[in-house]
Jmol script that loads the backbone (N, CA, C; Angstrom):
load data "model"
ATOM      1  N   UNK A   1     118.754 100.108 102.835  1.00  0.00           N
ATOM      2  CA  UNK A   1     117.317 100.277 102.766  1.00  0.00           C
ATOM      3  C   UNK A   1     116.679  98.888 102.749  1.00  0.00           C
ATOM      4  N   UNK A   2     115.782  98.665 103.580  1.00  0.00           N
ATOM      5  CA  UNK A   2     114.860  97.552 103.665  1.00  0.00           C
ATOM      6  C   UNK A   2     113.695  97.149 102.914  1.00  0.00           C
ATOM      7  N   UNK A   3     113.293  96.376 102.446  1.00  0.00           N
ATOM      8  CA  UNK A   3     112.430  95.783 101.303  1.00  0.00           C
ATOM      9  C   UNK A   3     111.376  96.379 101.590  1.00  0.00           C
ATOM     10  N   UNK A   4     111.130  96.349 102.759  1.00  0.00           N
ATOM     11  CA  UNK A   4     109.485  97.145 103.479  1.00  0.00           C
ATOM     12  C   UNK A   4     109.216  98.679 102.775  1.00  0.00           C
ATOM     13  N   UNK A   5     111.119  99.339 102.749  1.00  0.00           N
ATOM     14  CA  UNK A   5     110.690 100.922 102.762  1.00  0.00           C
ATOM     15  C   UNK A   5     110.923 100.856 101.069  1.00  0.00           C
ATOM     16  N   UNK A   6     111.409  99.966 100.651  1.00  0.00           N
ATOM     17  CA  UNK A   6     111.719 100.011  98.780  1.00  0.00           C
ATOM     18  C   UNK A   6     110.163  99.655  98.260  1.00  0.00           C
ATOM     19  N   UNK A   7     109.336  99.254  99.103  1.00  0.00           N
ATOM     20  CA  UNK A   7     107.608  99.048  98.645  1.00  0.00           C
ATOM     21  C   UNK A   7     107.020 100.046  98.637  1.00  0.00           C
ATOM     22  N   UNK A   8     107.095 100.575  99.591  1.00  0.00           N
ATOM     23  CA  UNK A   8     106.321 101.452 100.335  1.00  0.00           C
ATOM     24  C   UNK A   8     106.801 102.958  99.485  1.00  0.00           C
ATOM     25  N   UNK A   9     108.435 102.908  99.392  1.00  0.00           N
ATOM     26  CA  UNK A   9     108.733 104.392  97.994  1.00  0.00           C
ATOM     27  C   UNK A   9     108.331 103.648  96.833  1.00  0.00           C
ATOM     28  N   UNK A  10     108.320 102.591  96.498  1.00  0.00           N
ATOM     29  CA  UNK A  10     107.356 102.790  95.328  1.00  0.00           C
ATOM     30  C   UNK A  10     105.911 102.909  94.995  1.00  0.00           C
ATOM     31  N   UNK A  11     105.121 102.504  95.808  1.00  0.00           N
ATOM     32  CA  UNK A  11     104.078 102.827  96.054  1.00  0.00           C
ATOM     33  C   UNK A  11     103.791 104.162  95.548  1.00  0.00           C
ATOM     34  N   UNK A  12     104.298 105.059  96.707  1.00  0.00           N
ATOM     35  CA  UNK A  12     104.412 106.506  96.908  1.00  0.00           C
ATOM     36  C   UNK A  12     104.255 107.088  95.411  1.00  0.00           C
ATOM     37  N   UNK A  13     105.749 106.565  94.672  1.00  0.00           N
ATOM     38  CA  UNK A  13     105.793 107.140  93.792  1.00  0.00           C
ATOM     39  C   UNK A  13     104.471 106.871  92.486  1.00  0.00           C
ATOM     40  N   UNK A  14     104.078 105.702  92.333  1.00  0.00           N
ATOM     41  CA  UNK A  14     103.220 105.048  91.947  1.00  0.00           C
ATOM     42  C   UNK A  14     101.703 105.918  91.848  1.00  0.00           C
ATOM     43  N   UNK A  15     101.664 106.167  92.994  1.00  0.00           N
ATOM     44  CA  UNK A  15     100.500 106.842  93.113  1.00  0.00           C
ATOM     45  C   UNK A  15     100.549 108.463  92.989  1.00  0.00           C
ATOM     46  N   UNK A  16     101.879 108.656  92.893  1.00  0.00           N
ATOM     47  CA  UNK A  16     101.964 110.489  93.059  1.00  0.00           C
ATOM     48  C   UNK A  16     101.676 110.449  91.049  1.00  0.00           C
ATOM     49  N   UNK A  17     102.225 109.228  90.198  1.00  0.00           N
ATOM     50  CA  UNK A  17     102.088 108.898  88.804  1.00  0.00           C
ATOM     51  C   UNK A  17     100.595 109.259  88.559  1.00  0.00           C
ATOM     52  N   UNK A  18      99.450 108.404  89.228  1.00  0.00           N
ATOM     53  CA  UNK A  18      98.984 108.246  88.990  1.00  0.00           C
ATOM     54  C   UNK A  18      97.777 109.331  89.318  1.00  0.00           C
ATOM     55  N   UNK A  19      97.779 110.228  90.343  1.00  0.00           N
ATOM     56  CA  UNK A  19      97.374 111.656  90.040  1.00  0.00           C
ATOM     57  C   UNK A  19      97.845 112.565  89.186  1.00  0.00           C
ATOM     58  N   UNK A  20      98.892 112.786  88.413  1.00  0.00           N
ATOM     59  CA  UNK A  20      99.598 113.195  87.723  1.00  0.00           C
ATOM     60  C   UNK A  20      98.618 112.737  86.001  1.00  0.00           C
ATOM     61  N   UNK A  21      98.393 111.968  86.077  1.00  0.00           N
ATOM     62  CA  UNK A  21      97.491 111.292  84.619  1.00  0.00           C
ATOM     63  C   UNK A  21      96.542 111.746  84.840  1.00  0.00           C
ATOM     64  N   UNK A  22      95.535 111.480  86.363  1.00  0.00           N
ATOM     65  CA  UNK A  22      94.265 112.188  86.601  1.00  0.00           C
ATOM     66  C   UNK A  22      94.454 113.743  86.096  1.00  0.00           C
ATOM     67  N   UNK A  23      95.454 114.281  86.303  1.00  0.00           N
ATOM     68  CA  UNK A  23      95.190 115.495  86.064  1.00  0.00           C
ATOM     69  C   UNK A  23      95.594 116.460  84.513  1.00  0.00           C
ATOM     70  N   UNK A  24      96.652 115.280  83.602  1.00  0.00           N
ATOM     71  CA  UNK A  24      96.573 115.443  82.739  1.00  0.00           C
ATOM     72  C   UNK A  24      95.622 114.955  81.665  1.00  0.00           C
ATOM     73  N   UNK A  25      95.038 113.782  81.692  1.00  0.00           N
ATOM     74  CA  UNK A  25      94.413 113.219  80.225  1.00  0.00           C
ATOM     75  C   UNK A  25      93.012 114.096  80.432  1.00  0.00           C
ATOM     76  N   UNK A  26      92.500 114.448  81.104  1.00  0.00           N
ATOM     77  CA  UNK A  26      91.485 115.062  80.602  1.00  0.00           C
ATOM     78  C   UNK A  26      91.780 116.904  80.485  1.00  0.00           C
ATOM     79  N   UNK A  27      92.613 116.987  80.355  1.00  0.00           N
ATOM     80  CA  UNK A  27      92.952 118.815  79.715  1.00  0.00           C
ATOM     81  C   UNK A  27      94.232 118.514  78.520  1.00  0.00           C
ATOM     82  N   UNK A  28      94.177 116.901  78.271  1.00  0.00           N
ATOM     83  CA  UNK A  28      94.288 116.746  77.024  1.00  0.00           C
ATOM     84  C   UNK A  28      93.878 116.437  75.391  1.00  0.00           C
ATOM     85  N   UNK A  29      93.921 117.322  74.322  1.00  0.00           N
ATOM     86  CA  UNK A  29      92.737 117.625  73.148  1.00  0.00           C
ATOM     87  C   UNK A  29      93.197 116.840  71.855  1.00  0.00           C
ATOM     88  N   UNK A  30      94.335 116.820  72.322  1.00  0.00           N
ATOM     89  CA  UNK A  30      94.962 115.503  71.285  1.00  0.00           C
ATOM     90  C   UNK A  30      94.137 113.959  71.372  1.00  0.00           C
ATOM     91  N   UNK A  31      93.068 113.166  70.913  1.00  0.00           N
ATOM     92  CA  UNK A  31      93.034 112.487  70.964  1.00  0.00           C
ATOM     93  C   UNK A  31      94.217 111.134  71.032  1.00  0.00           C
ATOM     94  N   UNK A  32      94.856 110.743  69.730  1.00  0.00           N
ATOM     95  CA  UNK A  32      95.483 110.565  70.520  1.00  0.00           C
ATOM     96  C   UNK A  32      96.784 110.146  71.436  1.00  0.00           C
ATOM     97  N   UNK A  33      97.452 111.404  71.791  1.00  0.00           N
ATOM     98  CA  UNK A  33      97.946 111.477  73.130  1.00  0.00           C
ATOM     99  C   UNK A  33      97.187 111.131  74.390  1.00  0.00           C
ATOM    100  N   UNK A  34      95.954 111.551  74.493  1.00  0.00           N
ATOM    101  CA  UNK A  34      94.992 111.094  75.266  1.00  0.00           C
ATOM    102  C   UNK A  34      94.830 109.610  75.653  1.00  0.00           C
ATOM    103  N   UNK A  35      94.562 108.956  74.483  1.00  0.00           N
ATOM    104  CA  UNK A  35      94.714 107.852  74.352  1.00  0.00           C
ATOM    105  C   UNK A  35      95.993 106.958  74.876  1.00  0.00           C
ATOM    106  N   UNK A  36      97.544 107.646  74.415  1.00  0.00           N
ATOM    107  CA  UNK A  36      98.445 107.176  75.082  1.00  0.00           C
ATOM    108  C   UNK A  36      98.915 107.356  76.960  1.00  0.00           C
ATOM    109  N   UNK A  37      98.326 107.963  76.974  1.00  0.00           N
ATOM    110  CA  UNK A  37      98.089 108.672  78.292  1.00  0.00           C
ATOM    111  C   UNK A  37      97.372 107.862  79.138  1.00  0.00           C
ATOM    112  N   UNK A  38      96.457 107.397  78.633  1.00  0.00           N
ATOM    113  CA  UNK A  38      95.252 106.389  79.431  1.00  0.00           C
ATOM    114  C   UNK A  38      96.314 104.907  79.487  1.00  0.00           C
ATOM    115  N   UNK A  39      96.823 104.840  78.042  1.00  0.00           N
ATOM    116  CA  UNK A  39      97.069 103.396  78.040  1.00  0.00           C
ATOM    117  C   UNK A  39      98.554 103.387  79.286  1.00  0.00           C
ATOM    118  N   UNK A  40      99.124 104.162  79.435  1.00  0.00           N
ATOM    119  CA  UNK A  40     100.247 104.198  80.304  1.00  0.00           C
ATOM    120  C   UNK A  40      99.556 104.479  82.003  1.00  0.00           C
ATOM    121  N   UNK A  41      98.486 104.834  81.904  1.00  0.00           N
ATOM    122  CA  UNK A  41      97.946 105.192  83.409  1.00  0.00           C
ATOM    123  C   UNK A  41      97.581 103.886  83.754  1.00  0.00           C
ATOM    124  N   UNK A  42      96.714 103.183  82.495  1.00  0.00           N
ATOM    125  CA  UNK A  42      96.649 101.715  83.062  1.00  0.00           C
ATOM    126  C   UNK A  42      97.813 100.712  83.514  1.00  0.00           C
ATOM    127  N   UNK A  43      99.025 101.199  82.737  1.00  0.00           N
ATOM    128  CA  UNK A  43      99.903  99.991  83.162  1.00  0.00           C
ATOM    129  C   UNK A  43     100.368 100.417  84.984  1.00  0.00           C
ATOM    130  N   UNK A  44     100.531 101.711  85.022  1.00  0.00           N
ATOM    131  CA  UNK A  44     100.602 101.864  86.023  1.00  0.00           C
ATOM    132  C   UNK A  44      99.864 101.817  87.075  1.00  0.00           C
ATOM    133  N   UNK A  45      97.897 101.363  86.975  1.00  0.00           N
ATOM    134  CA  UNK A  45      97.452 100.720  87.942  1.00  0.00           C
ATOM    135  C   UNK A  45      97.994  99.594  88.510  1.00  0.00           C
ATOM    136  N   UNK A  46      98.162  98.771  87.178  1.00  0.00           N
ATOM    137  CA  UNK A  46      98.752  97.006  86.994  1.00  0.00           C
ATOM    138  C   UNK A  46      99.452  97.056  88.059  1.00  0.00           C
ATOM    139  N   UNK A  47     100.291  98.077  87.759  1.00  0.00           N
ATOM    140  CA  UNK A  47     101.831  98.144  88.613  1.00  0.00           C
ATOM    141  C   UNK A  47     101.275  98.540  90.269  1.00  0.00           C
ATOM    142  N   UNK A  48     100.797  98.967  90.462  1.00  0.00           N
ATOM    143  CA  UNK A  48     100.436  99.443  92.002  1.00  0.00           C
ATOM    144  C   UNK A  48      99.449  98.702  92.489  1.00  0.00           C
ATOM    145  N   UNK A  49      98.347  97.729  91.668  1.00  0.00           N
ATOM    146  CA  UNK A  49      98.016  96.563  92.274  1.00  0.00           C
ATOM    147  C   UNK A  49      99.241  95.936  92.698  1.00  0.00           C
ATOM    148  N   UNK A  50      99.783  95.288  91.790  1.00  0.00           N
ATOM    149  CA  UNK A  50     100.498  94.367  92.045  1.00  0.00           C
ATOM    150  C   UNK A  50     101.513  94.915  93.569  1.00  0.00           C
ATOM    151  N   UNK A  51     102.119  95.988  93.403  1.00  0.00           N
ATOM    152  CA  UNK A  51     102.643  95.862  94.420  1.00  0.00           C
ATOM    153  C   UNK A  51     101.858  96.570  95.863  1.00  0.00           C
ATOM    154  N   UNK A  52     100.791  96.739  95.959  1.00  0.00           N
ATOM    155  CA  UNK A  52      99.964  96.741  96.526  1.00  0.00           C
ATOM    156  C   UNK A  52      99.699  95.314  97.308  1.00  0.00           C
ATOM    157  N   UNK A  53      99.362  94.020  96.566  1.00  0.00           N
ATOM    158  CA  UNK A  53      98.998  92.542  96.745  1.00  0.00           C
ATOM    159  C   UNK A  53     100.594  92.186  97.538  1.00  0.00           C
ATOM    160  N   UNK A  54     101.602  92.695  96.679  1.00  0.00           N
ATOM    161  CA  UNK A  54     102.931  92.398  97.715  1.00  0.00           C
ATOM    162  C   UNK A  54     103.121  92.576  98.744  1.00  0.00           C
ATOM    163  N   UNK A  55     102.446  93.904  98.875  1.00  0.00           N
ATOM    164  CA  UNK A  55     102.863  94.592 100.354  1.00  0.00           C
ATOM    165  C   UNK A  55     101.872  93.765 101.335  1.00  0.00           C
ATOM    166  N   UNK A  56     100.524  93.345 100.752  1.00  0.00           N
ATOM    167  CA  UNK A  56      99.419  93.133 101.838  1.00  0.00           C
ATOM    168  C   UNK A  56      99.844  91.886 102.462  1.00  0.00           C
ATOM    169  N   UNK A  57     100.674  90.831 100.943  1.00  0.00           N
ATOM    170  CA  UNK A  57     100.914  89.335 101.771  1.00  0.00           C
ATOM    171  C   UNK A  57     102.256  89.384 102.834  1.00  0.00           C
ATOM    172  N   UNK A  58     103.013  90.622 102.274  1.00  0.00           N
ATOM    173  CA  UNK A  58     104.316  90.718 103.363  1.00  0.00           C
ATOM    174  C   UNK A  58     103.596  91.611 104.396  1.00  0.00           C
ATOM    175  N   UNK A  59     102.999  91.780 104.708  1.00  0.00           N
ATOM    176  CA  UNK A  59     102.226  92.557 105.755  1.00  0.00           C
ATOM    177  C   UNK A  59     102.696  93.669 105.954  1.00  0.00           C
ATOM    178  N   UNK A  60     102.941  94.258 104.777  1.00  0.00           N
ATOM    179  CA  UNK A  60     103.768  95.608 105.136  1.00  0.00           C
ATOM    180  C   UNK A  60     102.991  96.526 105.026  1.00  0.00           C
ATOM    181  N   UNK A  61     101.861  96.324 104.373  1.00  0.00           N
ATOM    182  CA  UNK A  61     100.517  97.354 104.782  1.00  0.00           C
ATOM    183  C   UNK A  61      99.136  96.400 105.034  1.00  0.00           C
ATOM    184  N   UNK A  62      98.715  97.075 106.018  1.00  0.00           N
ATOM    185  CA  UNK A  62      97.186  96.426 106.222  1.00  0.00           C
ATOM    186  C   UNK A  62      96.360  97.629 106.143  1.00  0.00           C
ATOM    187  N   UNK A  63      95.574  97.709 105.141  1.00  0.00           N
ATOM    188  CA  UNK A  63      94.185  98.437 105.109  1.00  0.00           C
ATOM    189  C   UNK A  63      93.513  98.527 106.423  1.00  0.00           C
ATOM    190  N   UNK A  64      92.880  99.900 105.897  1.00  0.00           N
ATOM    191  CA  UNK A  64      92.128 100.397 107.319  1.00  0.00           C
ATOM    192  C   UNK A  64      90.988  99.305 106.793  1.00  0.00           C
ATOM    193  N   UNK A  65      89.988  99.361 108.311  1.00  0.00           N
ATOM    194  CA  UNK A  65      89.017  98.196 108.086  1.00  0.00           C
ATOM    195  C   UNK A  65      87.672  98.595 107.018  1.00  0.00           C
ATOM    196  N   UNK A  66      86.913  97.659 106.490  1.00  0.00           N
ATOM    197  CA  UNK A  66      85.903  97.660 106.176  1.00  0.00           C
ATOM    198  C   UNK A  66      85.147  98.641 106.666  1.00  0.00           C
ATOM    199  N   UNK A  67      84.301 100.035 105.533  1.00  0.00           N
ATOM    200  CA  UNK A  67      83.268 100.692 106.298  1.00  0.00           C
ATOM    201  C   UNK A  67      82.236 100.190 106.610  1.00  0.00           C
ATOM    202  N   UNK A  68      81.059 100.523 107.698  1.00  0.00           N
ATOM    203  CA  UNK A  68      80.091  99.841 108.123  1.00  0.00           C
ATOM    204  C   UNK A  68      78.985 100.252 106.780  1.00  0.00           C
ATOM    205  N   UNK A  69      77.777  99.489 106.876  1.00  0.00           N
ATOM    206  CA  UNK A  69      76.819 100.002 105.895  1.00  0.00           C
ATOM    207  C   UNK A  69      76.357 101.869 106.537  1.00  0.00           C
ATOM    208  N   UNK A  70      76.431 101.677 107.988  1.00  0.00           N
ATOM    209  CA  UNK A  70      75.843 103.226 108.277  1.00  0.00           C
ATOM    210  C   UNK A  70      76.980 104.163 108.045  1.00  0.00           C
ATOM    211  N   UNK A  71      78.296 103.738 107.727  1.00  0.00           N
ATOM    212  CA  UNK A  71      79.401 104.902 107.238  1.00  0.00           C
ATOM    213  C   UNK A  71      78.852 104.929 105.424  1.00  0.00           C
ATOM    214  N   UNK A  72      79.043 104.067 104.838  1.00  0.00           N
ATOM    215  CA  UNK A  72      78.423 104.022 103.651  1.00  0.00           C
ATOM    216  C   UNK A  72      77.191 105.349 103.552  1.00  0.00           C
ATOM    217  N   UNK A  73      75.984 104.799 103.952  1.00  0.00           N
ATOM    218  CA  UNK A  73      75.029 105.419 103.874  1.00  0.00           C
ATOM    219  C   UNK A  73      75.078 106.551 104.026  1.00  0.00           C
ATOM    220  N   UNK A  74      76.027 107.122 105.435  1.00  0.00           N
ATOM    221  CA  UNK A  74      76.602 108.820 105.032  1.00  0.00           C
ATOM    222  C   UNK A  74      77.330 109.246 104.268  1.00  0.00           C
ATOM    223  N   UNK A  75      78.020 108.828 104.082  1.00  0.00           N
ATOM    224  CA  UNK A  75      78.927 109.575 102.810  1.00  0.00           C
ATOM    225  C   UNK A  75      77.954 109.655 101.799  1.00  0.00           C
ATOM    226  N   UNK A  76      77.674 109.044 101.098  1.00  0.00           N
ATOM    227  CA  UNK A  76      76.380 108.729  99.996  1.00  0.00           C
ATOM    228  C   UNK A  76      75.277 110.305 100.186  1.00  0.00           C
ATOM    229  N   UNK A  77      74.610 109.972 101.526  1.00  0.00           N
ATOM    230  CA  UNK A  77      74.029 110.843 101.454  1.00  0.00           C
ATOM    231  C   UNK A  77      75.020 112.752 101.728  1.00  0.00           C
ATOM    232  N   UNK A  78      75.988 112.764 102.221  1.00  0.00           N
ATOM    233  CA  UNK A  78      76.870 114.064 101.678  1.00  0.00           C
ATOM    234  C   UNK A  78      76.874 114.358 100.605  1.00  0.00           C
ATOM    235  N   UNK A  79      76.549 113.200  99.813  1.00  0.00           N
ATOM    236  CA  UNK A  79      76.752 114.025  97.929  1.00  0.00           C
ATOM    237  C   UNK A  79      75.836 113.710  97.105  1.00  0.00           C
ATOM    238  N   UNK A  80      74.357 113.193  98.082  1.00  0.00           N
ATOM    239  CA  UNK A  80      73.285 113.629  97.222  1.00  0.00           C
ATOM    240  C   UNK A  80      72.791 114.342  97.636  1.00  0.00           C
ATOM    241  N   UNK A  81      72.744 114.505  98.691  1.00  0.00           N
ATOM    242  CA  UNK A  81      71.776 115.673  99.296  1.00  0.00           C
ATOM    243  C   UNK A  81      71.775 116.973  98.882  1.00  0.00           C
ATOM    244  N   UNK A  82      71.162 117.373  98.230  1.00  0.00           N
ATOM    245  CA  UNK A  82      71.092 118.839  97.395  1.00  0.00           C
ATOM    246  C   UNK A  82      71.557 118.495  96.368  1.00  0.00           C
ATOM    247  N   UNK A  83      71.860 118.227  96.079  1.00  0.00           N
ATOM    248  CA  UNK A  83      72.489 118.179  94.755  1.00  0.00           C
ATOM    249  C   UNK A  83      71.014 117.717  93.566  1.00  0.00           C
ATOM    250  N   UNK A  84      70.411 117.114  93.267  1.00  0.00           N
ATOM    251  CA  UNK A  84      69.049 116.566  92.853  1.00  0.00           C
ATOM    252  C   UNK A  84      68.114 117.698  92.402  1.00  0.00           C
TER     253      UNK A  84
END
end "model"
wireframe off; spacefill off
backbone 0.3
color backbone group
């Protein structure tokens, strides 16, 4: 296995973590567990920046580009509109 695809499964996994917290700490009533919950979701941002910043300088991922201000401005307006 190549360094590219050992980033890229961790990543993966990284982020499958990190919906996994989204979907527990808040249908959790234990303060706190809650609390421990958050503090472990953060380390695991840490962790997926960081190898996030790895992957970008080994060029093993490049982000899609910059949205324009008129992509901005629609999305924005999809989720105010009515809603108000």
């Amino acid at each position: 296995m190549d360094e590219k695809t050992m980033v890229s499964d961790a990543l993966t996994g990284i982020n499958g973590e990190l919906k996994m917290f989204g979907d527990m700490i808040p249908q959790t009533e234990n303060p706190a567990l809650k609390q421990t919950l958050k503090e472990i979701r953060n380390k695991c941002e840490m962790s997926q920046e960081e190898l996030y910043q790895i992957a970008r300088a080994k060029q093993y991922y490049v982000p899609a580009a910059q949205a324009t201000a008129e992509e901005i401005a629609h999305v924005k307006a999809l989720f105010t509109e009515g809603t108000l």
